[in-house]
PDB file of N, CA, C, O and CB in Angstrom:
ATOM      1  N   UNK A   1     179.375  96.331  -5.679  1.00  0.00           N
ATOM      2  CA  UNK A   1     178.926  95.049  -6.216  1.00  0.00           C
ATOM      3  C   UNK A   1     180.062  94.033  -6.214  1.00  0.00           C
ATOM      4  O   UNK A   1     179.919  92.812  -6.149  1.00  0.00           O
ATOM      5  CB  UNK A   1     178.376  95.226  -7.637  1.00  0.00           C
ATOM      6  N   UNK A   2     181.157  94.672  -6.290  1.00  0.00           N
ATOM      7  CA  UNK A   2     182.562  93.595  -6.461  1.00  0.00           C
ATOM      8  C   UNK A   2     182.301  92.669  -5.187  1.00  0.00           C
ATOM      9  O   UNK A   2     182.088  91.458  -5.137  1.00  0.00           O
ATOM     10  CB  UNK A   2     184.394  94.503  -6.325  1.00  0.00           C
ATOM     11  N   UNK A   3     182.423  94.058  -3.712  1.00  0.00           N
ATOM     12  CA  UNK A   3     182.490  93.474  -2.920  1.00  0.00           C
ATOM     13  C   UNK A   3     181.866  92.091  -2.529  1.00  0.00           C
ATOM     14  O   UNK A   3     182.382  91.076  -2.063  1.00  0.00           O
ATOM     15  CB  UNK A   3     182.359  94.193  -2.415  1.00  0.00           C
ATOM     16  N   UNK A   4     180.406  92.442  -2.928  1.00  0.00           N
ATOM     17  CA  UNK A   4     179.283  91.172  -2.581  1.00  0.00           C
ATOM     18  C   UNK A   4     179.652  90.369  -3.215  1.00  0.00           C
ATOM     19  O   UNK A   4     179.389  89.289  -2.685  1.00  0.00           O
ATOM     20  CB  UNK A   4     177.815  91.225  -2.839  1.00  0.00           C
ATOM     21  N   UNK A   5     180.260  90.237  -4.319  1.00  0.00           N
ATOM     22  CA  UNK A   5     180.741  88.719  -5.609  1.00  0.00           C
ATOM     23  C   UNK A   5     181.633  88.399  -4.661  1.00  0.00           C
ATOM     24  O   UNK A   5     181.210  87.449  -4.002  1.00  0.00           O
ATOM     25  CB  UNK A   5     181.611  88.965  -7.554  1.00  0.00           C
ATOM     26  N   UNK A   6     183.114  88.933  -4.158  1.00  0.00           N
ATOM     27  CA  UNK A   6     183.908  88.414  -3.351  1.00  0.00           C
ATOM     28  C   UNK A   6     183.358  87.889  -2.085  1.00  0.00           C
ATOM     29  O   UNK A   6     183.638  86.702  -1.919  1.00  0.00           O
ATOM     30  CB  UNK A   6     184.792  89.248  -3.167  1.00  0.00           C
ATOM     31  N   UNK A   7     182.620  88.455  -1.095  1.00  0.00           N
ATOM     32  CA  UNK A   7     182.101  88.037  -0.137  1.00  0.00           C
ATOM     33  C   UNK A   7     181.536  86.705   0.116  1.00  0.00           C
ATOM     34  O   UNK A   7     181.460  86.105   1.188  1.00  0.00           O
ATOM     35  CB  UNK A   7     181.428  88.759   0.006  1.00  0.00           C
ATOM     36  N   UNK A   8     181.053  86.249  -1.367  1.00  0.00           N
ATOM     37  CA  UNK A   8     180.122  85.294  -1.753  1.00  0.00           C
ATOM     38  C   UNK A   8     181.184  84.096  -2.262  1.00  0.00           C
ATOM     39  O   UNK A   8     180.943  82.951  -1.878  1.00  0.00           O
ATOM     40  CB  UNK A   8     179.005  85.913  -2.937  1.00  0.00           C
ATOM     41  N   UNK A   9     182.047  84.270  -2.895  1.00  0.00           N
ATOM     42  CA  UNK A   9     183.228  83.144  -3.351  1.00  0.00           C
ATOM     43  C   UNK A   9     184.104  83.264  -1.927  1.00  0.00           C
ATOM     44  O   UNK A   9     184.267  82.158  -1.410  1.00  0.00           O
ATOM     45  CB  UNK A   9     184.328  83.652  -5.036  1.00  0.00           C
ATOM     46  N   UNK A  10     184.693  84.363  -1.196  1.00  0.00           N
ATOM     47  CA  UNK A  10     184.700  83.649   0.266  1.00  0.00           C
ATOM     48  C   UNK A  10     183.933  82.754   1.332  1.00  0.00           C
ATOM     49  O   UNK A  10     184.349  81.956   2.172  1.00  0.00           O
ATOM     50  CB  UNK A  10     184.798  84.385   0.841  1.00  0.00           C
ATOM     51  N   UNK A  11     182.690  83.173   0.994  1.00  0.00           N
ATOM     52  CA  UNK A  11     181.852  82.339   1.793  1.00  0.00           C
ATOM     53  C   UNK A  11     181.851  81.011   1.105  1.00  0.00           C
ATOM     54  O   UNK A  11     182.082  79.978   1.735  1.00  0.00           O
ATOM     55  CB  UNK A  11     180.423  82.920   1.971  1.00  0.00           C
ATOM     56  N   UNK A  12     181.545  81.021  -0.424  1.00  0.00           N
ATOM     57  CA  UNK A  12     181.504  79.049  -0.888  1.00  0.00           C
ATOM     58  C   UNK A  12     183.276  78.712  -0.372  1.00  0.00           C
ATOM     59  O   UNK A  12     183.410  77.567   0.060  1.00  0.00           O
ATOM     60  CB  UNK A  12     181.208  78.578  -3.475  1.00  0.00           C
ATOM     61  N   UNK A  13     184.198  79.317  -0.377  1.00  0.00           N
ATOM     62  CA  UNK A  13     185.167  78.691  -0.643  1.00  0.00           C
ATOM     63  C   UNK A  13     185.199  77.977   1.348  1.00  0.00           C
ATOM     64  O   UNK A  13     185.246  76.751   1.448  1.00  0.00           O
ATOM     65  CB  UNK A  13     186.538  79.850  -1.478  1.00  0.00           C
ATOM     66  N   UNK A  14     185.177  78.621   2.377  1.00  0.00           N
ATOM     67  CA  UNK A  14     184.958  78.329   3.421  1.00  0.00           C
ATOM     68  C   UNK A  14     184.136  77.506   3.522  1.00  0.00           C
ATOM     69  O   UNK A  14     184.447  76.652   4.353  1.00  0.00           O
ATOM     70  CB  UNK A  14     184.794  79.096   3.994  1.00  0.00           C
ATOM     71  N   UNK A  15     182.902  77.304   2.903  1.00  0.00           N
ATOM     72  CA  UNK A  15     181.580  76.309   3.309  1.00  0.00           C
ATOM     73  C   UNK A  15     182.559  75.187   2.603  1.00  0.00           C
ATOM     74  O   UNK A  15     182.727  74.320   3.460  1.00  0.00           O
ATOM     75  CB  UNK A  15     179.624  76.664   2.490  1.00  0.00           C
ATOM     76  N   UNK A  16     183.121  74.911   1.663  1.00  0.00           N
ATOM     77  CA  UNK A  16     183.352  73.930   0.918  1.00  0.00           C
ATOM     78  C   UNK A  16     184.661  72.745   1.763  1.00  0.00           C
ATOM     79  O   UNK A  16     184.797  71.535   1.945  1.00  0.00           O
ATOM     80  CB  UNK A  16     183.772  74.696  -0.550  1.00  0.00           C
ATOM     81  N   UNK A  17     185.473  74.145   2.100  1.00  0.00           N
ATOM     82  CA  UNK A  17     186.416  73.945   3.256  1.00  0.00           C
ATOM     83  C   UNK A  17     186.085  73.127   4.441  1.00  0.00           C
ATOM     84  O   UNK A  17     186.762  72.243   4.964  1.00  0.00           O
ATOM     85  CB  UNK A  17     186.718  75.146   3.759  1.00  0.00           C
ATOM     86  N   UNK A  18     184.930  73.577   4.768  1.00  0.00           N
ATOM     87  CA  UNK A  18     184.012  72.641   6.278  1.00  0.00           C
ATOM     88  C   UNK A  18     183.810  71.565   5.629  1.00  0.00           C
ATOM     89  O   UNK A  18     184.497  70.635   6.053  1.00  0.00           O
ATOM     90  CB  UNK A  18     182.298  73.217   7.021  1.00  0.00           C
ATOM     91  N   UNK A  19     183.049  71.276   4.646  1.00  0.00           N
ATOM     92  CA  UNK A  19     182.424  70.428   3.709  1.00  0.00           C
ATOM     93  C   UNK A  19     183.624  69.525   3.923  1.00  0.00           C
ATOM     94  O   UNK A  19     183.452  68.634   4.755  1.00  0.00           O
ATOM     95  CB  UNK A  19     182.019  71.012   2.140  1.00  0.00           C
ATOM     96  N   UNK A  20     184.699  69.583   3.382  1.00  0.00           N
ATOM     97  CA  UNK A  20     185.491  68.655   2.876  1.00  0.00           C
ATOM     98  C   UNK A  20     186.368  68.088   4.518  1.00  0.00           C
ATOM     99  O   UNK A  20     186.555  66.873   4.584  1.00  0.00           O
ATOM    100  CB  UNK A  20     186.522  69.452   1.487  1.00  0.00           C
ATOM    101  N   UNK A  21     186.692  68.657   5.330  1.00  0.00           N
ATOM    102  CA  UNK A  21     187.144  69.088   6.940  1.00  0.00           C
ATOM    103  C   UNK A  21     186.290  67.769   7.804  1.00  0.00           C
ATOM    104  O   UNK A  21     186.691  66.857   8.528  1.00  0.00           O
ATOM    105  CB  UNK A  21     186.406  71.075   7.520  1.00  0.00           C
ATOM    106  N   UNK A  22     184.645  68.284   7.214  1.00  0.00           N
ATOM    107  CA  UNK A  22     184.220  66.852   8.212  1.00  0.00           C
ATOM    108  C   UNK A  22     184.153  65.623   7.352  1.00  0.00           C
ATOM    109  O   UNK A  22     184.003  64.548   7.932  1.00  0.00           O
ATOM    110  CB  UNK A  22     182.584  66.955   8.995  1.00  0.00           C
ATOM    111  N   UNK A  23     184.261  65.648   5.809  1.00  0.00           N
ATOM    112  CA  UNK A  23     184.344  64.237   5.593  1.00  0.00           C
ATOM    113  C   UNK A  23     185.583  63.556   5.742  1.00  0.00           C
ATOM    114  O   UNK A  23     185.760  62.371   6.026  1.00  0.00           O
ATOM    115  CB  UNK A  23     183.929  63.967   4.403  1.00  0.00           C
ATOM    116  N   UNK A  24     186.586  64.623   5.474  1.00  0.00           N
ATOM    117  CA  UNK A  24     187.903  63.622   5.774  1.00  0.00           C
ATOM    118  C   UNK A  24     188.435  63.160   7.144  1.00  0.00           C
ATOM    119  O   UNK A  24     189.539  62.702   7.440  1.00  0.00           O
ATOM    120  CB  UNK A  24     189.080  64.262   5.248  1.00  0.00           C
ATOM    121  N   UNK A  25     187.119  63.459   8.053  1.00  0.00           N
ATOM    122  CA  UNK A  25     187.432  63.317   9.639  1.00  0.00           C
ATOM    123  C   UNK A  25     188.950  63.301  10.167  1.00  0.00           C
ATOM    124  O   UNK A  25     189.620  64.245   9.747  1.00  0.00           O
ATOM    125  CB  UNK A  25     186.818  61.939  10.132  1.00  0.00           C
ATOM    126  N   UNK A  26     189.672  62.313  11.092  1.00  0.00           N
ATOM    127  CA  UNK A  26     190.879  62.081  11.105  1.00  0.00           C
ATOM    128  C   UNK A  26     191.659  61.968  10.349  1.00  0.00           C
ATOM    129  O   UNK A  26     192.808  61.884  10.783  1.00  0.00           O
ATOM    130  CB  UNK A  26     191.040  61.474  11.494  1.00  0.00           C
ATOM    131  N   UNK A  27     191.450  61.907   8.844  1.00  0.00           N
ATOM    132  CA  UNK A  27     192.328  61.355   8.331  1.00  0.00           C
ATOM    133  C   UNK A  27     193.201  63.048   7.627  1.00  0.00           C
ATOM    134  O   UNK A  27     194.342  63.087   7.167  1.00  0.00           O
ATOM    135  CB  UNK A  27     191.623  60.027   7.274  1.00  0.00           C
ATOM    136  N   UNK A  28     192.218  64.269   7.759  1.00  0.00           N
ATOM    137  CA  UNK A  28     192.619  65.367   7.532  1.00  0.00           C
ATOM    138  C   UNK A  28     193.696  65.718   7.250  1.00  0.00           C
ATOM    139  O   UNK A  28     194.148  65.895   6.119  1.00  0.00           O
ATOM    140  CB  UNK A  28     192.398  65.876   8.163  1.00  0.00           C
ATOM    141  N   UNK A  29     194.450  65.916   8.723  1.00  0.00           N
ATOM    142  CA  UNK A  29     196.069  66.152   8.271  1.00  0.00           C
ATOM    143  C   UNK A  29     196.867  65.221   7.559  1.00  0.00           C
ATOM    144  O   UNK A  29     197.985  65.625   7.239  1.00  0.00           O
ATOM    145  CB  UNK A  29     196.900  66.327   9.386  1.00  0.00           C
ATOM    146  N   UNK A  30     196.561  64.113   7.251  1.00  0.00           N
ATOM    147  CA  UNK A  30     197.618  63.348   6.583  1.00  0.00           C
ATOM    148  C   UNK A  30     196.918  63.671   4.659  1.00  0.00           C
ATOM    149  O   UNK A  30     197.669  63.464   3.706  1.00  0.00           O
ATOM    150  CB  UNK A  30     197.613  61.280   7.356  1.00  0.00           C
ATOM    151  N   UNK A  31     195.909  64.015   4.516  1.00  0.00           N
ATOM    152  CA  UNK A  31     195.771  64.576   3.213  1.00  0.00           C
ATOM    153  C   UNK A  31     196.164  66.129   3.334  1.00  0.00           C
ATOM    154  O   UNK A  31     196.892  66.395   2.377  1.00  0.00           O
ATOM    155  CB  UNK A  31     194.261  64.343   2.660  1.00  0.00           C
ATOM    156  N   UNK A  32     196.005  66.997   3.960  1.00  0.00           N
ATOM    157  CA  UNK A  32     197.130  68.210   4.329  1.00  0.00           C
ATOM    158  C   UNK A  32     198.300  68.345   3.640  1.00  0.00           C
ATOM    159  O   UNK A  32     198.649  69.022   2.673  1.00  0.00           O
ATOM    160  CB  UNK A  32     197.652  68.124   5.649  1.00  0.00           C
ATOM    161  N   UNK A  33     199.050  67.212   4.657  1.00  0.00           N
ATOM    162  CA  UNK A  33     200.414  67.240   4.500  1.00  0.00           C
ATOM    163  C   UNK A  33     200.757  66.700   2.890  1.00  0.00           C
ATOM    164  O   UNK A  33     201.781  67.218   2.446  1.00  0.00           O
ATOM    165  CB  UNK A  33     201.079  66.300   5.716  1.00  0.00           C
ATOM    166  N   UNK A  34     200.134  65.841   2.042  1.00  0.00           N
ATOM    167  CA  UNK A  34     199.738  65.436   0.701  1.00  0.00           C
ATOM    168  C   UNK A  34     200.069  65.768   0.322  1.00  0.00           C
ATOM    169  O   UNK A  34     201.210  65.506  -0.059  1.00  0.00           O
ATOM    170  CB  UNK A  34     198.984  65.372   0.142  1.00  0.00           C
ATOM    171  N   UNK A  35     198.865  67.459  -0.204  1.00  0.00           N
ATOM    172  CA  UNK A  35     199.057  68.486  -0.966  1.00  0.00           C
ATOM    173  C   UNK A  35     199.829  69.231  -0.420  1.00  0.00           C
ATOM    174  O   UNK A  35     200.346  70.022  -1.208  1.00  0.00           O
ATOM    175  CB  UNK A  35     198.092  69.071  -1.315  1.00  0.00           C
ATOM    176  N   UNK A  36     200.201  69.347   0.800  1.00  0.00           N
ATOM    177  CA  UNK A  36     201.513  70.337   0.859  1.00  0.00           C
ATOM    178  C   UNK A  36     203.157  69.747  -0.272  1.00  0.00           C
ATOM    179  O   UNK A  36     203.977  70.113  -1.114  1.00  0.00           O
ATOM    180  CB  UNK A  36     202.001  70.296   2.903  1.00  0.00           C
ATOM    181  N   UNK A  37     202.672  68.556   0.635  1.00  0.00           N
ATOM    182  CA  UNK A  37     204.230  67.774  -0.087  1.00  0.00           C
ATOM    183  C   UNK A  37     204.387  67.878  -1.589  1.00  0.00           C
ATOM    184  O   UNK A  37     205.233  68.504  -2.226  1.00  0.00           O
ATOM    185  CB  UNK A  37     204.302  65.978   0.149  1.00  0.00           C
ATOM    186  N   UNK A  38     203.269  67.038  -2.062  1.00  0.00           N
ATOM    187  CA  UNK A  38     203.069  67.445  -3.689  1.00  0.00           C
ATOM    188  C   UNK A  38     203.281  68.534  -4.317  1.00  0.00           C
ATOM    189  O   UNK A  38     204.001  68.618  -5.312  1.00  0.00           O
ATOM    190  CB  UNK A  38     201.958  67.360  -4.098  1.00  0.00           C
ATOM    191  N   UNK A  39     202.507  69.716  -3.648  1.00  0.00           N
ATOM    192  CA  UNK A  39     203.376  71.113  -4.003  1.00  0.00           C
ATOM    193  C   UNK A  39     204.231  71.784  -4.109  1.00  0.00           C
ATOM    194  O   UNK A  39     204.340  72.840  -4.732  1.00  0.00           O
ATOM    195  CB  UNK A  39     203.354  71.667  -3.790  1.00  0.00           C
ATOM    196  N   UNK A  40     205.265  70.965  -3.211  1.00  0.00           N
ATOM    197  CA  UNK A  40     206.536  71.508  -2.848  1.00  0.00           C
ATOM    198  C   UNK A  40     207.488  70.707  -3.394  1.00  0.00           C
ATOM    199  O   UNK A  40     208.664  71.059  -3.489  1.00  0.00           O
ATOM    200  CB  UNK A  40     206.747  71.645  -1.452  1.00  0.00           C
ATOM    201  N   UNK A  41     207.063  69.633  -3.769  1.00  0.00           N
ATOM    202  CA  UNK A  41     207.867  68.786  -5.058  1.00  0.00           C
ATOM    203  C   UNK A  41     207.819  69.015  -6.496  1.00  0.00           C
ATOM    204  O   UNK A  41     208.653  68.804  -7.377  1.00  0.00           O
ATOM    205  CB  UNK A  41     207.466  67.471  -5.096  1.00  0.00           C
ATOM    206  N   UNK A  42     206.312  69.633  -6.526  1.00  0.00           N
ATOM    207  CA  UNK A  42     206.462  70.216  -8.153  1.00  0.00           C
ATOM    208  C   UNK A  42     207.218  71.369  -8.541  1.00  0.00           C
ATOM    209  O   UNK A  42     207.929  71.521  -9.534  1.00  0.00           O
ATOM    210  CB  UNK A  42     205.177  70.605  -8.712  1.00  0.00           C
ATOM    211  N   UNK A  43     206.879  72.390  -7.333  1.00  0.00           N
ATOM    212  CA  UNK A  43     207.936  73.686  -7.542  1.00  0.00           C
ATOM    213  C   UNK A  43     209.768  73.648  -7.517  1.00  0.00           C
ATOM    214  O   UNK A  43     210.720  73.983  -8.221  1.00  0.00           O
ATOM    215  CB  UNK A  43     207.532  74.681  -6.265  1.00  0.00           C
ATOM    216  N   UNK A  44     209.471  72.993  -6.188  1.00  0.00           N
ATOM    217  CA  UNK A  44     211.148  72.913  -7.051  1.00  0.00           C
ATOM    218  C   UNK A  44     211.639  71.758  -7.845  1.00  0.00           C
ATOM    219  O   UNK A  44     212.835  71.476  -7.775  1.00  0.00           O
ATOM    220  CB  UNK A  44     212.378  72.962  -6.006  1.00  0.00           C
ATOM    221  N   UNK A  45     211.038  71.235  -8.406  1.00  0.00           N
ATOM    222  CA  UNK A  45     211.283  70.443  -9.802  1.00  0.00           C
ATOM    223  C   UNK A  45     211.487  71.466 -10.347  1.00  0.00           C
ATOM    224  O   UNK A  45     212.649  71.515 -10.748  1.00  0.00           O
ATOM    225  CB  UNK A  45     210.229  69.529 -10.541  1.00  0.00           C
ATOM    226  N   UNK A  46     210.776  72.547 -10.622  1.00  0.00           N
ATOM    227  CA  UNK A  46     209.994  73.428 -11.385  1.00  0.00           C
ATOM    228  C   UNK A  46     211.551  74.604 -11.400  1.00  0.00           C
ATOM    229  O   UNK A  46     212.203  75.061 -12.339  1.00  0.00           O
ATOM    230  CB  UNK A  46     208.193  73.992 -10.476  1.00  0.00           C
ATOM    231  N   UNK A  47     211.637  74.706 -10.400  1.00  0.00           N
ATOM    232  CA  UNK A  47     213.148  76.041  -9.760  1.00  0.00           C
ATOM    233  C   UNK A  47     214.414  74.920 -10.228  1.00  0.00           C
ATOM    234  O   UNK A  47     215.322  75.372 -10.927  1.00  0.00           O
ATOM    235  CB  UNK A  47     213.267  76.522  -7.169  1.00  0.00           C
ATOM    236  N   UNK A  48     214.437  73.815  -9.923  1.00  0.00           N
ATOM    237  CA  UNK A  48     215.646  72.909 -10.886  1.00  0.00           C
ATOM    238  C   UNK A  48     215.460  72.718 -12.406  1.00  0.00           C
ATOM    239  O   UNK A  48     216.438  72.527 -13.130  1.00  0.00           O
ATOM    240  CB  UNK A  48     215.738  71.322 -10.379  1.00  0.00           C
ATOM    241  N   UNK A  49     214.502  72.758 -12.772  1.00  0.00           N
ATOM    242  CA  UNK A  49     214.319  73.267 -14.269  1.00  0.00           C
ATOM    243  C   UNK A  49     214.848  74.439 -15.212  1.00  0.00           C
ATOM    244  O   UNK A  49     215.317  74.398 -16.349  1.00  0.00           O
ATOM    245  CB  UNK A  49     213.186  73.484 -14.328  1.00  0.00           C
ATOM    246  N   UNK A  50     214.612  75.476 -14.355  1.00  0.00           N
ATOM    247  CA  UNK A  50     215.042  76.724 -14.603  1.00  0.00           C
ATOM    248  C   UNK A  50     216.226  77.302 -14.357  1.00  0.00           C
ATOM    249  O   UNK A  50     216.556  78.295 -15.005  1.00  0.00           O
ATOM    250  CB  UNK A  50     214.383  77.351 -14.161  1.00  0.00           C
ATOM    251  N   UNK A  51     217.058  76.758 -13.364  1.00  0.00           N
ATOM    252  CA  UNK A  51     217.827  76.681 -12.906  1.00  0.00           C
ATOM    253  C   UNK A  51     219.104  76.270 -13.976  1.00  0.00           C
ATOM    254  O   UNK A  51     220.008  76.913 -14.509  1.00  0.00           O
ATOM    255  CB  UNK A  51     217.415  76.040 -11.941  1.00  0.00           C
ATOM    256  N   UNK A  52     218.668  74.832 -13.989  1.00  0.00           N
ATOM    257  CA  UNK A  52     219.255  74.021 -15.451  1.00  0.00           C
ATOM    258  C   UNK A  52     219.390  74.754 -16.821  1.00  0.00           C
ATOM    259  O   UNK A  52     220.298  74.559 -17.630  1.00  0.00           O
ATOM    260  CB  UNK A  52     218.242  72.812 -15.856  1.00  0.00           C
ATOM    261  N   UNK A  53     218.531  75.477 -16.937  1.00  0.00           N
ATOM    262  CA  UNK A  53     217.968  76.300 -18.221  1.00  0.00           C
ATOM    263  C   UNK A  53     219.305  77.167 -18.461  1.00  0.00           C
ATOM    264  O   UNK A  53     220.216  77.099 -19.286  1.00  0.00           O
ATOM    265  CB  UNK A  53     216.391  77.377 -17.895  1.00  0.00           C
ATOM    266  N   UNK A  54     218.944  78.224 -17.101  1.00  0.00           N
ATOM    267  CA  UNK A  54     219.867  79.230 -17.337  1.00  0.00           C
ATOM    268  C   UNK A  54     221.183  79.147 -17.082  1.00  0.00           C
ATOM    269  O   UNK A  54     221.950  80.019 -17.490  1.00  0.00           O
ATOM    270  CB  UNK A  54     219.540  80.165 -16.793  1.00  0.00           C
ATOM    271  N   UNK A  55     221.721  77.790 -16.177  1.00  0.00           N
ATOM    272  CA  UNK A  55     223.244  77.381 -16.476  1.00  0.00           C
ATOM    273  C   UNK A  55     223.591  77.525 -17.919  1.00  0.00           C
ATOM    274  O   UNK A  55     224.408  78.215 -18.528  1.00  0.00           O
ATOM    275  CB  UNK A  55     223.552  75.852 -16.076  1.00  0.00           C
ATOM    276  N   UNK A  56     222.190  76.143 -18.451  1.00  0.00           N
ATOM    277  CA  UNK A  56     222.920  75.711 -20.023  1.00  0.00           C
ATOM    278  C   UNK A  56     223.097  76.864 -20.643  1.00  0.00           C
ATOM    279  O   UNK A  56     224.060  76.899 -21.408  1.00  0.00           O
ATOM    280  CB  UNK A  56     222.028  74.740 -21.116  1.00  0.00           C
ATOM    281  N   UNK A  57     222.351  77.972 -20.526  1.00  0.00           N
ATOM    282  CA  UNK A  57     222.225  79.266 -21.610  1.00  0.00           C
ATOM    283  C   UNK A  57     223.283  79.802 -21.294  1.00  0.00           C
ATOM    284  O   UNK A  57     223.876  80.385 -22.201  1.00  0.00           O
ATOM    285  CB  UNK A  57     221.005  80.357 -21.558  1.00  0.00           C
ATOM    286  N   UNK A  58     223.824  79.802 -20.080  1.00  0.00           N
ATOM    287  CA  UNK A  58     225.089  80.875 -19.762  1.00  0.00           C
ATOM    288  C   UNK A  58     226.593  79.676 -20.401  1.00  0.00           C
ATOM    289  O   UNK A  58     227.596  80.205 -20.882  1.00  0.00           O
ATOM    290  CB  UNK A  58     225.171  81.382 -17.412  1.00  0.00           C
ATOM    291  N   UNK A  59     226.509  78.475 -20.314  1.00  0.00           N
ATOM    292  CA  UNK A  59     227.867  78.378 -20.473  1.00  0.00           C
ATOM    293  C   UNK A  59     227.935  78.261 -21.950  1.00  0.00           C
ATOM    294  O   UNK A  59     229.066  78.267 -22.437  1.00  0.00           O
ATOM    295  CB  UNK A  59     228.529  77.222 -19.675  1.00  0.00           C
ATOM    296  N   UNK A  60     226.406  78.102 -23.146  1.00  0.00           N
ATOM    297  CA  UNK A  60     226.520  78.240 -24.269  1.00  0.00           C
ATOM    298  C   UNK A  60     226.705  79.681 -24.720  1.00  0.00           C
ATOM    299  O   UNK A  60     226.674  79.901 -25.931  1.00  0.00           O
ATOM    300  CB  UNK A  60     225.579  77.631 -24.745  1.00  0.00           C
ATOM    301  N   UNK A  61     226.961  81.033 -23.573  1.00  0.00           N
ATOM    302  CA  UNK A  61     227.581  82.319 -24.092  1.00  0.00           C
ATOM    303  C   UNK A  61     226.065  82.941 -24.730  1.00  0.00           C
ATOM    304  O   UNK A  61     226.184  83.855 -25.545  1.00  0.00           O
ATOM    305  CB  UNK A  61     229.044  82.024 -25.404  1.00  0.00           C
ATOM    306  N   UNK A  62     224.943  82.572 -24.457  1.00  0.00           N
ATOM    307  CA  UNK A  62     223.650  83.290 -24.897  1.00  0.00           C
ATOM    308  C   UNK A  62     223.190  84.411 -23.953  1.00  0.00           C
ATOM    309  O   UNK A  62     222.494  85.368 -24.291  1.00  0.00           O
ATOM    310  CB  UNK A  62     222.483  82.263 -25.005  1.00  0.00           C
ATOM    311  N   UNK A  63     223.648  84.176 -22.784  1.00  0.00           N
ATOM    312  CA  UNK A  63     223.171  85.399 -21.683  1.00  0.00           C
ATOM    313  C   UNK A  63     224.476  86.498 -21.902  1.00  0.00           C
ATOM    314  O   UNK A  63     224.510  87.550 -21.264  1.00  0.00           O
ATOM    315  CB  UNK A  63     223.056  84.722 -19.704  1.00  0.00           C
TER     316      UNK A  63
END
């Protein structure tokens, strides 16, 4: 039964995929590249955050 639930959220997630593929006609890859970019700006915000974190913790002698 799992299988068929998964089968079925693969299949909407693909139909939705087409769905969205022909409305954004040409303009596709440049919303692509968007959410790629956006993503890859939040994470390493995200890795310089942490980063920052565990400097400050180490030179305040907590690690």
């Amino acid at each position: 039964m799992g299988k068929l639930f998964k089968f079925i959220g693969l299949a909407a997630a693909l139909a939705l995929a087409l769905f969205l593929a022909v409305i954004a006609g040409d303009y596709g890859p440049w919303y692509f590249a968007w959410l790629v970019g956006t993503t890859m700006i939040v994470l390493i915000a995200a890795a310089g955050a942490v980063m920052f974190d565990a400097q400050e913790a180490n030179s305040n002698g907590k690690v």
